[in-house]
Each structure stands twice: as structure tokens, then as C-alpha cells.
PDB file of N, CA, C and O in Angstrom:
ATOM      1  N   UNK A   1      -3.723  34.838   2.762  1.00  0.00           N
ATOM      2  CA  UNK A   1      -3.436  36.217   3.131  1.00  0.00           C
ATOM      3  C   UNK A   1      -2.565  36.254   4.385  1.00  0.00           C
ATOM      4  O   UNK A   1      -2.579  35.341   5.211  1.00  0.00           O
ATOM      5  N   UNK A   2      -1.869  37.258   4.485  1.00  0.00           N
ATOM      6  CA  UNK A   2      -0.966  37.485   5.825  1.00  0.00           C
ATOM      7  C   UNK A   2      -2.344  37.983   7.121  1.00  0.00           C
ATOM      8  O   UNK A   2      -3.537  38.265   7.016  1.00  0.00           O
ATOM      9  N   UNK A   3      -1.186  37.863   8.493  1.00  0.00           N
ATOM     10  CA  UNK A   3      -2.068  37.814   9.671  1.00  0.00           C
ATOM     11  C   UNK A   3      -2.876  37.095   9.897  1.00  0.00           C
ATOM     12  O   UNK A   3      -3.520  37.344  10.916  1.00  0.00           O
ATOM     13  N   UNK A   4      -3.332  35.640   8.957  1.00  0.00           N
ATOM     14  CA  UNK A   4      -4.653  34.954   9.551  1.00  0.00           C
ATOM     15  C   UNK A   4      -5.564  35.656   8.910  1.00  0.00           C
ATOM     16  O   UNK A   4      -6.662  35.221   9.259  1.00  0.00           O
ATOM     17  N   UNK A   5      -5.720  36.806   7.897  1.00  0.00           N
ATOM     18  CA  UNK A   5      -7.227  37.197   7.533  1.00  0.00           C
ATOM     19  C   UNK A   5      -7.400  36.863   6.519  1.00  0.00           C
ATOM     20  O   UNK A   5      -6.488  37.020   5.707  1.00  0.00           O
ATOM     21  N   UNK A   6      -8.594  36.277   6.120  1.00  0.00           N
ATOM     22  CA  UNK A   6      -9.133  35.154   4.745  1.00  0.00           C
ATOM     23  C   UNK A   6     -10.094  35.871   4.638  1.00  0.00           C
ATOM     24  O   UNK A   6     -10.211  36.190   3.454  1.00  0.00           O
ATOM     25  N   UNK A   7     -11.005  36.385   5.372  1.00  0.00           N
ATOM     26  CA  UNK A   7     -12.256  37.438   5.100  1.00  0.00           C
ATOM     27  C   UNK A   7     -12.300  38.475   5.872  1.00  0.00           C
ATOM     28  O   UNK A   7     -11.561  38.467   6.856  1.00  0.00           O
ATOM     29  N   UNK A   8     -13.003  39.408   5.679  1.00  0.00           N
ATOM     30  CA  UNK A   8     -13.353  40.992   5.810  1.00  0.00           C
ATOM     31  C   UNK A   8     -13.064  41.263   7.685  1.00  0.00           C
ATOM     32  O   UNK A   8     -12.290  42.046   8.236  1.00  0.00           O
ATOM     33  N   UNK A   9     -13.941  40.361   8.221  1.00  0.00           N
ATOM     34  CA  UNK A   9     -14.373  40.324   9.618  1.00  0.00           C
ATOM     35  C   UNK A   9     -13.588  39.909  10.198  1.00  0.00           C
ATOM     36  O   UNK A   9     -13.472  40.325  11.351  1.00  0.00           O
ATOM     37  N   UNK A  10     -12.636  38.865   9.690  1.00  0.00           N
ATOM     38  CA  UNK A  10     -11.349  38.500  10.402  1.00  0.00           C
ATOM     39  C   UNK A  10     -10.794  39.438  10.652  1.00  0.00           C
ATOM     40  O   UNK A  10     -10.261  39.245  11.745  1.00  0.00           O
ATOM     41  N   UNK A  11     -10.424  41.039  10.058  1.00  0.00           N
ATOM     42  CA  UNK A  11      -9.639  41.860  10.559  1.00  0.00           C
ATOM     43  C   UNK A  11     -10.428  42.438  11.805  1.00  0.00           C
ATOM     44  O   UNK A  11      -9.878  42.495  12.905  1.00  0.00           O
ATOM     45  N   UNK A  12     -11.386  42.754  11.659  1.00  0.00           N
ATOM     46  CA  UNK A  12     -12.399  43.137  13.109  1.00  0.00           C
ATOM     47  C   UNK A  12     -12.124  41.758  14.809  1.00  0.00           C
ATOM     48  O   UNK A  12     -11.949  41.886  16.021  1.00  0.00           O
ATOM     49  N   UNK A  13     -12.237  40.699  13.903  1.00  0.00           N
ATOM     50  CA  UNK A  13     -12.197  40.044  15.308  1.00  0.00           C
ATOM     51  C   UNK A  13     -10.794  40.345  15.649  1.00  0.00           C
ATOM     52  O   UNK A  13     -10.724  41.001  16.689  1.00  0.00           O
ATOM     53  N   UNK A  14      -9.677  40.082  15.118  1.00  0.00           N
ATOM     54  CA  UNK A  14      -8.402  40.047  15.387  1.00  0.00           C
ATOM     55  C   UNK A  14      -8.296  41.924  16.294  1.00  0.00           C
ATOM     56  O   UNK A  14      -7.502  42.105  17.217  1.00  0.00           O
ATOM     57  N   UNK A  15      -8.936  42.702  15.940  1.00  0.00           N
ATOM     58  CA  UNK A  15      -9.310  43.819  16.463  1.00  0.00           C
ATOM     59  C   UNK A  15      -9.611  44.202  17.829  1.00  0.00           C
ATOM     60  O   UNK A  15      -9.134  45.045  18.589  1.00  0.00           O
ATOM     61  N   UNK A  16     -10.695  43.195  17.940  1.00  0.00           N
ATOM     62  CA  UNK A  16     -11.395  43.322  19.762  1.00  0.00           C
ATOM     63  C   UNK A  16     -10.214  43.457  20.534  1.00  0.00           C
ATOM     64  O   UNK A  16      -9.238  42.710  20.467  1.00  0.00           O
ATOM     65  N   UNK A  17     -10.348  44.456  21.277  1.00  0.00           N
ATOM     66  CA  UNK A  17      -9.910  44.924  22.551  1.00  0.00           C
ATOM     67  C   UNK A  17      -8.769  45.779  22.631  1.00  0.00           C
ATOM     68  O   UNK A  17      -8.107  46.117  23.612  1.00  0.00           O
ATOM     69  N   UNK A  18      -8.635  46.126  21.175  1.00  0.00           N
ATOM     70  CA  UNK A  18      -7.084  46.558  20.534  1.00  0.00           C
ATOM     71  C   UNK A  18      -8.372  48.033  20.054  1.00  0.00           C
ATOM     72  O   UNK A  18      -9.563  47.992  19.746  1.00  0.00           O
ATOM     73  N   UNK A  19      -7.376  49.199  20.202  1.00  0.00           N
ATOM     74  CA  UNK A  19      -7.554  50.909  20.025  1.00  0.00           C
ATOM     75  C   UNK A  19      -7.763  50.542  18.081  1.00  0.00           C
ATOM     76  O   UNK A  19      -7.209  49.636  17.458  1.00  0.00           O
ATOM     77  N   UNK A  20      -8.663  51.523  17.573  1.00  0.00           N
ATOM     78  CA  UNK A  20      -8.853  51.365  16.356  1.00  0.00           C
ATOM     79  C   UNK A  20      -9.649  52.818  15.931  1.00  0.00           C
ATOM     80  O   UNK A  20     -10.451  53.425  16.640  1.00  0.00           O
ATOM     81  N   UNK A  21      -9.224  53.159  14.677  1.00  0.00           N
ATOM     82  CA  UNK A  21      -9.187  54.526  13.989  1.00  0.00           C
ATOM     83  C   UNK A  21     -10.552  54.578  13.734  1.00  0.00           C
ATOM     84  O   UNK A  21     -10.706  53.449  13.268  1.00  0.00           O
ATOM     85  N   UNK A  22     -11.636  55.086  13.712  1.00  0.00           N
ATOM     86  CA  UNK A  22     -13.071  54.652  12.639  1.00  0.00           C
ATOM     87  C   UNK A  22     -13.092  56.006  12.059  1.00  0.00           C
ATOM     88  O   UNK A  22     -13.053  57.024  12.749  1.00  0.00           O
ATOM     89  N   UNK A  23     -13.167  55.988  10.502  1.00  0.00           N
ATOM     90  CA  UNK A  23     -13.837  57.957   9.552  1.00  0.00           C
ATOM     91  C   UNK A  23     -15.213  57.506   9.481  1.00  0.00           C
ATOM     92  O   UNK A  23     -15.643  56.479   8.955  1.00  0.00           O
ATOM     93  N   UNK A  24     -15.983  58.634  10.227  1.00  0.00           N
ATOM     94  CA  UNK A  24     -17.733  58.721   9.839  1.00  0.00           C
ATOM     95  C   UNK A  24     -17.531  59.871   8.574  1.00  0.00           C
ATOM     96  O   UNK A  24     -16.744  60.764   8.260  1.00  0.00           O
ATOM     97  N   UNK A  25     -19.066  59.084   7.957  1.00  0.00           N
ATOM     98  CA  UNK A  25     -19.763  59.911   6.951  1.00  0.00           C
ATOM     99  C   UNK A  25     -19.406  61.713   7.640  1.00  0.00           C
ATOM    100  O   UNK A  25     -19.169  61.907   8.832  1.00  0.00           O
ATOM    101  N   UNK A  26     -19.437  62.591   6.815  1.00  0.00           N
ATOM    102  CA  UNK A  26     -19.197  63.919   7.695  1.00  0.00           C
ATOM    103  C   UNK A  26     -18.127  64.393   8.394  1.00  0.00           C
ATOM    104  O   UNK A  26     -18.180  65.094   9.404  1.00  0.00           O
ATOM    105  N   UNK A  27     -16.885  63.880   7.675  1.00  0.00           N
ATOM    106  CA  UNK A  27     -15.491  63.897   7.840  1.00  0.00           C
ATOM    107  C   UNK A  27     -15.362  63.833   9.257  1.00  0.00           C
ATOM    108  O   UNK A  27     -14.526  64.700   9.512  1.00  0.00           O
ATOM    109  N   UNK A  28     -15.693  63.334  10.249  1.00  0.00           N
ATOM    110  CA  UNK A  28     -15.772  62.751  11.856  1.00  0.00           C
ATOM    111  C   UNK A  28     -14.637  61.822  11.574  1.00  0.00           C
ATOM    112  O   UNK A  28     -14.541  61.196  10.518  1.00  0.00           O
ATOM    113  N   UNK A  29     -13.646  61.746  12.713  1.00  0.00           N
ATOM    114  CA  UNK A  29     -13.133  60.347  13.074  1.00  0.00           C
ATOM    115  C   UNK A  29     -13.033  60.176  14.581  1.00  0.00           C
ATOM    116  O   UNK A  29     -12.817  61.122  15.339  1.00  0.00           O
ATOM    117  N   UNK A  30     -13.224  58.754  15.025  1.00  0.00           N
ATOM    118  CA  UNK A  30     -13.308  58.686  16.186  1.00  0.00           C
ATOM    119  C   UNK A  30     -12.305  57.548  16.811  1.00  0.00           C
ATOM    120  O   UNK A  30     -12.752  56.485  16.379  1.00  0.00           O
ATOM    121  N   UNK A  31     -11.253  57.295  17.559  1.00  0.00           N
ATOM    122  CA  UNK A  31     -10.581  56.155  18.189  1.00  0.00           C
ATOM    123  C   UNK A  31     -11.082  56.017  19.393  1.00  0.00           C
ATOM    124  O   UNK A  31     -11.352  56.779  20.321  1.00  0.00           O
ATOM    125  N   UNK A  32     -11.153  54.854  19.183  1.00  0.00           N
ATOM    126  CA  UNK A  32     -11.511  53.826  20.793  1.00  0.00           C
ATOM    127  C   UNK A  32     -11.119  52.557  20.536  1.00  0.00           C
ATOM    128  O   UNK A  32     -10.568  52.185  19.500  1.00  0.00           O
ATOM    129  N   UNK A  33     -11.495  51.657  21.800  1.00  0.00           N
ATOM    130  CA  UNK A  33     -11.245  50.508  21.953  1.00  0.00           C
ATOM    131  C   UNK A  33     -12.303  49.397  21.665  1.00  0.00           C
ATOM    132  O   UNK A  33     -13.287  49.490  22.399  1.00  0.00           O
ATOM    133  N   UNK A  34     -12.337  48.298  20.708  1.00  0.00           N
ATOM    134  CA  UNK A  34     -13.305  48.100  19.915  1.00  0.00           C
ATOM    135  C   UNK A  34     -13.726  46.638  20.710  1.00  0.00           C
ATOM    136  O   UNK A  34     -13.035  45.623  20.794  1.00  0.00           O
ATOM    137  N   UNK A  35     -14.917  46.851  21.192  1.00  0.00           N
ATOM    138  CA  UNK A  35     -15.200  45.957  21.746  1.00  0.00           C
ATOM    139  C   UNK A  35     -16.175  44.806  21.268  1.00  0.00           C
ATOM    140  O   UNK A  35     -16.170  43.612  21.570  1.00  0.00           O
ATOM    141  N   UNK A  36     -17.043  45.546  20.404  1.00  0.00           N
ATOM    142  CA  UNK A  36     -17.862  44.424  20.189  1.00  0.00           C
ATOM    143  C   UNK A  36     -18.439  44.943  18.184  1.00  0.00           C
ATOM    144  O   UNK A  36     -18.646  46.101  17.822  1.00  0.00           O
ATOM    145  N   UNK A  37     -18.532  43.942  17.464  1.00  0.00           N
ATOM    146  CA  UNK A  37     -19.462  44.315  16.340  1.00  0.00           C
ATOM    147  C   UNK A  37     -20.030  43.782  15.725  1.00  0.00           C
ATOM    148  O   UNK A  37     -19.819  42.630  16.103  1.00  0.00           O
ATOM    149  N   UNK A  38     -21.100  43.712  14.460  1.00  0.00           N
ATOM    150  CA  UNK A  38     -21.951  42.890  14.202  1.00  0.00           C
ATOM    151  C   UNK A  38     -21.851  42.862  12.503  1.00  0.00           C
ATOM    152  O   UNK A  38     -21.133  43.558  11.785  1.00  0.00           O
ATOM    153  N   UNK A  39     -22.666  41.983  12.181  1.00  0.00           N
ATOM    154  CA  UNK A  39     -22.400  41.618  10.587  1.00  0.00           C
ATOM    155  C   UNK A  39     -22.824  43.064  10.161  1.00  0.00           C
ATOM    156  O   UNK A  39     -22.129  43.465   9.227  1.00  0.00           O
ATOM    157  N   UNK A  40     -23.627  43.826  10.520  1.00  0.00           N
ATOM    158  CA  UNK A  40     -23.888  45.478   9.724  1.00  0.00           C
ATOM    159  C   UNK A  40     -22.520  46.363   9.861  1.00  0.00           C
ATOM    160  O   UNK A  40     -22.370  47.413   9.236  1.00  0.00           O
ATOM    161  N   UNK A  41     -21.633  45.872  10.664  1.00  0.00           N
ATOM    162  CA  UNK A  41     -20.373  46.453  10.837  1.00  0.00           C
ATOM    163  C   UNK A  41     -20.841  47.346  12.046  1.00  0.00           C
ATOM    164  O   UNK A  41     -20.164  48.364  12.186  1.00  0.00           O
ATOM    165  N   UNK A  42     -22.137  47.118  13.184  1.00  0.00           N
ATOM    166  CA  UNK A  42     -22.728  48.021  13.623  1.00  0.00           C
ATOM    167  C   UNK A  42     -21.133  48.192  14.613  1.00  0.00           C
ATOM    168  O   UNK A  42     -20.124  47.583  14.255  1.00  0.00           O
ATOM    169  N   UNK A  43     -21.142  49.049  15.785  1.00  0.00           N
ATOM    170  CA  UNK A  43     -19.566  49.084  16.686  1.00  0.00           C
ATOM    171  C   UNK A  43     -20.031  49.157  17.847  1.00  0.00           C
ATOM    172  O   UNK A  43     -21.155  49.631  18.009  1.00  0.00           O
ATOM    173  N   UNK A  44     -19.205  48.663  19.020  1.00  0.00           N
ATOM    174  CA  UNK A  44     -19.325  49.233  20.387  1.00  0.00           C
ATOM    175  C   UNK A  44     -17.781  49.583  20.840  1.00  0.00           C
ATOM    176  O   UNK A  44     -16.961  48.689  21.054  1.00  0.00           O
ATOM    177  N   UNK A  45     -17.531  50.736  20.941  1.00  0.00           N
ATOM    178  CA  UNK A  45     -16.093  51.077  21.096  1.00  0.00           C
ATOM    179  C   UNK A  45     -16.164  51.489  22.442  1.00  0.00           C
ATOM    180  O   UNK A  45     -17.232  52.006  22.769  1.00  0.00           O
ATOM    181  N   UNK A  46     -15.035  51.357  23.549  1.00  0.00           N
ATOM    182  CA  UNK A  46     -14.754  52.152  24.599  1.00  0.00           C
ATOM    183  C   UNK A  46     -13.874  53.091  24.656  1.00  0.00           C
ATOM    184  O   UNK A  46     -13.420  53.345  23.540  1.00  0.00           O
ATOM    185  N   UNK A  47     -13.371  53.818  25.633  1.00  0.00           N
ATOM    186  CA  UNK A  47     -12.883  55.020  25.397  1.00  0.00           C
ATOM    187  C   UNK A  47     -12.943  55.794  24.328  1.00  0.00           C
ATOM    188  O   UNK A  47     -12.012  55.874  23.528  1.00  0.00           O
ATOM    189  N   UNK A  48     -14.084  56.457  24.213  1.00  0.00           N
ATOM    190  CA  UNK A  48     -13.853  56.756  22.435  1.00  0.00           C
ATOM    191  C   UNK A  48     -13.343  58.123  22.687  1.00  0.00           C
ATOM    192  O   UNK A  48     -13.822  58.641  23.696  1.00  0.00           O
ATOM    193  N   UNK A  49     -12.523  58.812  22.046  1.00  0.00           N
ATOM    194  CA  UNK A  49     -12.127  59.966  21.947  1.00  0.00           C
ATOM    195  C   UNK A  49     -12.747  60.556  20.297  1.00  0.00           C
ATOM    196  O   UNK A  49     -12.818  59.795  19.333  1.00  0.00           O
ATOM    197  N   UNK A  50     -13.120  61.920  20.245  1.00  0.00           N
ATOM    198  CA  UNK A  50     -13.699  62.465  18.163  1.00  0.00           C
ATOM    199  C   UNK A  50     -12.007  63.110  18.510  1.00  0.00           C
ATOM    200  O   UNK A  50     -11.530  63.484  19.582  1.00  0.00           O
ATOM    201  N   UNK A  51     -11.434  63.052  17.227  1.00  0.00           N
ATOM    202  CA  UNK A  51     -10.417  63.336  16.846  1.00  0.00           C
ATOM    203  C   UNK A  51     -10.769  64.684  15.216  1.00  0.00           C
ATOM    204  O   UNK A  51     -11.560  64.808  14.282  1.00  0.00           O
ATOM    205  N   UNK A  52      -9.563  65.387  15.805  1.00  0.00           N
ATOM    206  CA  UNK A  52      -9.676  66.550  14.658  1.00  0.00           C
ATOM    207  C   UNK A  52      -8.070  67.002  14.461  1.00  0.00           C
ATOM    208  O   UNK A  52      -7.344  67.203  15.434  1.00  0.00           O
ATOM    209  N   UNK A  53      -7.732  67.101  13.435  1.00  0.00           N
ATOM    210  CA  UNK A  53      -6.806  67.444  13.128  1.00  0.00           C
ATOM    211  C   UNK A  53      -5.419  66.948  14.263  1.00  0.00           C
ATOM    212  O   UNK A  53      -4.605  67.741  14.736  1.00  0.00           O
ATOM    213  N   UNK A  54      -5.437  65.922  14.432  1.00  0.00           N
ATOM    214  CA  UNK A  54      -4.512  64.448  14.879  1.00  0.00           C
ATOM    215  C   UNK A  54      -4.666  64.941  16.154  1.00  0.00           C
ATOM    216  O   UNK A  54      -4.004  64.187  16.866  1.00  0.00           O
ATOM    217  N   UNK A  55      -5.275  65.956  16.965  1.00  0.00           N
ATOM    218  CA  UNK A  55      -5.425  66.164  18.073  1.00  0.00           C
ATOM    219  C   UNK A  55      -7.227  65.640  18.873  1.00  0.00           C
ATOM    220  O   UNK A  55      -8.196  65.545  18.120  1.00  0.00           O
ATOM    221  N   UNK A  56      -7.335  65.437  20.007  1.00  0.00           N
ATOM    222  CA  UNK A  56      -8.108  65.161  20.961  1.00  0.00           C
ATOM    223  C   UNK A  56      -9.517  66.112  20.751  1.00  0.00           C
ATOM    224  O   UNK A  56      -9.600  66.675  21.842  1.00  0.00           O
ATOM    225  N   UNK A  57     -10.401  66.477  20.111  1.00  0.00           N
ATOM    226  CA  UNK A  57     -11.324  67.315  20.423  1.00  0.00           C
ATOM    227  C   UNK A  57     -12.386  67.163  21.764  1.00  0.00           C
ATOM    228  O   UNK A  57     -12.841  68.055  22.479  1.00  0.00           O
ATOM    229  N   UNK A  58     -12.597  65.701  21.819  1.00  0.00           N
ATOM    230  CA  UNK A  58     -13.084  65.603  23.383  1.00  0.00           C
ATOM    231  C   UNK A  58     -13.414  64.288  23.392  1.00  0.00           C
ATOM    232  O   UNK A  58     -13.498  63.677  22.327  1.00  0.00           O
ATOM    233  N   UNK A  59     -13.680  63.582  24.782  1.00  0.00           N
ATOM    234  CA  UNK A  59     -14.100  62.077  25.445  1.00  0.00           C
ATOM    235  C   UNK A  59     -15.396  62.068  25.161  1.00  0.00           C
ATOM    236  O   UNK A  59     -16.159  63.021  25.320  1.00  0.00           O
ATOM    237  N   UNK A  60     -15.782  60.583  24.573  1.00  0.00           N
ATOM    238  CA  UNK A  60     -17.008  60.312  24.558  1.00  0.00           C
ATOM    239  C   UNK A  60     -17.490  59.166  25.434  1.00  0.00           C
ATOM    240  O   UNK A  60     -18.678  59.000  25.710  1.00  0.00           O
ATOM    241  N   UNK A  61     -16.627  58.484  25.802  1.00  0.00           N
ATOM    242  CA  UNK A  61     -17.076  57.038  26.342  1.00  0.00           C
ATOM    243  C   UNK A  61     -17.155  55.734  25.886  1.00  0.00           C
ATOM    244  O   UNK A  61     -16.350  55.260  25.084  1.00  0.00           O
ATOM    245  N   UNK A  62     -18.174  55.081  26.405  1.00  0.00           N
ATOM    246  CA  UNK A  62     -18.753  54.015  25.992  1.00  0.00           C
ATOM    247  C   UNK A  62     -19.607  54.273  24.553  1.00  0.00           C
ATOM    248  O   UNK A  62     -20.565  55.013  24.776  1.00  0.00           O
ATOM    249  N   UNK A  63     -19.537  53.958  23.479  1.00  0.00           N
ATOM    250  CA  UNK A  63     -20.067  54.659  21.744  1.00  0.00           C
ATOM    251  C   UNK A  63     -20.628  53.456  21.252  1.00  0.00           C
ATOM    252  O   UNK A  63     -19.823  52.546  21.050  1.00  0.00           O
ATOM    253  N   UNK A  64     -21.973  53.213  20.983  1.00  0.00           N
ATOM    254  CA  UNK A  64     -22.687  52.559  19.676  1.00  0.00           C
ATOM    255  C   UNK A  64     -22.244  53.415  18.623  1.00  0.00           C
ATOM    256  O   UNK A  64     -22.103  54.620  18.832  1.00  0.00           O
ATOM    257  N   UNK A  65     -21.947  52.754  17.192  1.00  0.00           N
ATOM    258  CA  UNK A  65     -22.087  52.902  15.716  1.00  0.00           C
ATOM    259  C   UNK A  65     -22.115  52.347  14.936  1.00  0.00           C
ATOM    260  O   UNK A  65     -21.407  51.526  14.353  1.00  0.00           O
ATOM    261  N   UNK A  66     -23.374  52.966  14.822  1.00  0.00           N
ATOM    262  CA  UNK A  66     -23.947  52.336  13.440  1.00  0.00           C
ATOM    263  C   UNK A  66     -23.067  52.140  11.984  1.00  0.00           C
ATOM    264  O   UNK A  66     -22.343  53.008  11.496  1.00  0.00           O
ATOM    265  N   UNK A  67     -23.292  50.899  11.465  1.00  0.00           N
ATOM    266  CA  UNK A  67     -22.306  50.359  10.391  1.00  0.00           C
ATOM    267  C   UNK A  67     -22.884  51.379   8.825  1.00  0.00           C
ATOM    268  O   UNK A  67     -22.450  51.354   7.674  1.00  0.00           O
ATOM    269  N   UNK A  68     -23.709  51.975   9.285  1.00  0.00           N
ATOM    270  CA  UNK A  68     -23.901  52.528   7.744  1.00  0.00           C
ATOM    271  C   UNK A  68     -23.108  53.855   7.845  1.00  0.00           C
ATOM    272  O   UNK A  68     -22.779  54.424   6.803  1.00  0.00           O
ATOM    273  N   UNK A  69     -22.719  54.479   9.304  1.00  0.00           N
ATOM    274  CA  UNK A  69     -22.363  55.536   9.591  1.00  0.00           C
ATOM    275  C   UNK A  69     -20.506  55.640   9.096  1.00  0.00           C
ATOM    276  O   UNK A  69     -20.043  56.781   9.086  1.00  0.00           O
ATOM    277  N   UNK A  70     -19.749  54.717   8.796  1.00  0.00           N
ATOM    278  CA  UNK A  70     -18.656  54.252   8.524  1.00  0.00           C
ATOM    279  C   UNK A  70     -18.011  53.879   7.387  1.00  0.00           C
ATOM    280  O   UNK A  70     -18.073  52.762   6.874  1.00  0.00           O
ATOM    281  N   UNK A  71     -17.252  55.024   6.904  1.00  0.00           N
ATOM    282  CA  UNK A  71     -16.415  55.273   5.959  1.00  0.00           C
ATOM    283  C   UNK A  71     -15.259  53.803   5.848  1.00  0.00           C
ATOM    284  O   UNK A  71     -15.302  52.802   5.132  1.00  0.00           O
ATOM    285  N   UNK A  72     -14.110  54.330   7.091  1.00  0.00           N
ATOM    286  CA  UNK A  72     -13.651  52.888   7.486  1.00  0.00           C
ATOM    287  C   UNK A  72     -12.958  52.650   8.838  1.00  0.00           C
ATOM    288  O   UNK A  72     -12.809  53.473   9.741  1.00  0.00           O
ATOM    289  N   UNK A  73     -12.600  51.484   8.808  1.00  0.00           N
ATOM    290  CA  UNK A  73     -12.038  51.503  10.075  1.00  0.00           C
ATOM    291  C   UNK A  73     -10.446  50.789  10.091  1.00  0.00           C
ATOM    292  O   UNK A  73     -10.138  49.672   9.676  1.00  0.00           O
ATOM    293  N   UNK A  74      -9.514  51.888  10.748  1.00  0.00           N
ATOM    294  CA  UNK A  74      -8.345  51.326  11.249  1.00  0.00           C
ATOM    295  C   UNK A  74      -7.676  50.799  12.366  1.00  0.00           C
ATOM    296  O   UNK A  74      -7.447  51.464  13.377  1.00  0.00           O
ATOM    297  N   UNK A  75      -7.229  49.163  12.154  1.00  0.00           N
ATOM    298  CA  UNK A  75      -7.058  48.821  13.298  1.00  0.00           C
ATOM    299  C   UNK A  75      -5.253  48.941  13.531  1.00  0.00           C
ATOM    300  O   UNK A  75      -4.513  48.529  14.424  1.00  0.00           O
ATOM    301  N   UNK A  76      -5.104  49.405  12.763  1.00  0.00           N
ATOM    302  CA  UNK A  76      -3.405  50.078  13.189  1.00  0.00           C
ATOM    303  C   UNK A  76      -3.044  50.705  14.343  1.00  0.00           C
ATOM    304  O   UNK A  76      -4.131  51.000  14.842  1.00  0.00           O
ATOM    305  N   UNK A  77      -2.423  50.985  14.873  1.00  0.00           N
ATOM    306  CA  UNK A  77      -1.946  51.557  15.798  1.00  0.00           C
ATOM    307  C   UNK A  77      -1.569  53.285  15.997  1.00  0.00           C
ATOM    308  O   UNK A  77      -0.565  53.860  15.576  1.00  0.00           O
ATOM    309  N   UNK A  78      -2.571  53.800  16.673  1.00  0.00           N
ATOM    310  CA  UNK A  78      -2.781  55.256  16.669  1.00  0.00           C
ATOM    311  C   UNK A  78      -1.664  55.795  17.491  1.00  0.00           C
ATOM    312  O   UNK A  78      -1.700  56.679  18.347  1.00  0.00           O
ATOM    313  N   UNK A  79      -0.854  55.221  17.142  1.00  0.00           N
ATOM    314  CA  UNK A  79       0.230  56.525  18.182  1.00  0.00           C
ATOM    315  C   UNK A  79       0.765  57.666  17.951  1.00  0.00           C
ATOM    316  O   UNK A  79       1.866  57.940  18.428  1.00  0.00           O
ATOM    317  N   UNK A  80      -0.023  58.654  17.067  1.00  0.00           N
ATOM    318  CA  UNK A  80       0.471  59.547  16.129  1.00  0.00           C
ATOM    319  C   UNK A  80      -0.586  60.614  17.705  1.00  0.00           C
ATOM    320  O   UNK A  80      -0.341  61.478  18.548  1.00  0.00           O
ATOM    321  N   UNK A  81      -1.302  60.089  17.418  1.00  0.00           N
ATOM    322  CA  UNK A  81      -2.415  60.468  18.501  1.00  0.00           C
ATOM    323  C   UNK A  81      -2.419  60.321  19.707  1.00  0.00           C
ATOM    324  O   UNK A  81      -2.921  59.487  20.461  1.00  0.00           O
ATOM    325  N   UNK A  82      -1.567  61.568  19.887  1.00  0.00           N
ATOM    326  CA  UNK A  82      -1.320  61.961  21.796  1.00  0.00           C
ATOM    327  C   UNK A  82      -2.167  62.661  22.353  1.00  0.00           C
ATOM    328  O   UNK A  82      -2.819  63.492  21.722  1.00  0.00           O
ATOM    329  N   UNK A  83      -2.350  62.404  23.946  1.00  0.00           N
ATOM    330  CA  UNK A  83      -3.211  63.100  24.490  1.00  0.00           C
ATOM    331  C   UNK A  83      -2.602  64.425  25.000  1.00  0.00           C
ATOM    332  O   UNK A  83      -3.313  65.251  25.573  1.00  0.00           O
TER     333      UNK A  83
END
């Protein structure tokens, strides 16, 4: 496969510390900076901003999430998404 990813989690590690898109269950999406995660896909993101309609709805911080809570996650590059 291109980028070095052979399995699922390879795209997550290659991820850490890099801004990343996540859709929750309940049409939620949230970007932050992905710091840490676990085989449940559980998350620890920083700066998290909830995003609504490609705009800022408000700062959350430092964010646990839970891996069942997660539609998916993009580690592309959010620059569509200005503050």
C-alpha cells in the first residue's frame, strides 16, 4: 500500500501529533490534534474544536473518545476549516 500503511492503525500512528477530522454517532464532528489511541480506536485529541457546518461552533480542549462513539476519522488536512 502507499504511505507505509499495511494495516488499519498504521494510518492512526502515522497520525499522532498531526490535526485530524473525527464524525461522531449524532452527526457531531470534531478536529483536534491526535495524540494518543488505543486498539478500541478509544482517542485523546488536543485542541479539539465541534465543528458545524465547516465553521468553529466552540473549543473543547484536551477530549477523551470513546472508539464506539466514531463514525470515522480523517487524518487529511483540515484547511477548509478556518478560524
Amino acid at each position: 500500500m502507499t504511505n507505509g500503511i499495511e494495516r488499519p492503525l498504521d494510518l492512526l500512528n502515522n497520525s499522532k501529533n498531526k490535526e485530524v477530522l473525527v464524525h461522531l454517532k449524532g452527526d457531531k464532528q470534531l478536529v483536534g490534534t491526535l495524540l494518543a489511541f488505543d486498539i478500541h480506536i478509544n482517542l485523546v485529541l488536543d485542541n479539539t474544536k465541534e465543528m458545524q457546518n465547516n465553521e468553529i461552533k466552540r473549543s473543547i480542549g484536551l477530549t477523551f473518545l470513546r472508539g464506539d462513539t466514531i463514525i470515522f476519522i480523517s487524518p487529511s488536512s483540515v484547511n477548509s476549516k478556518k478560524e
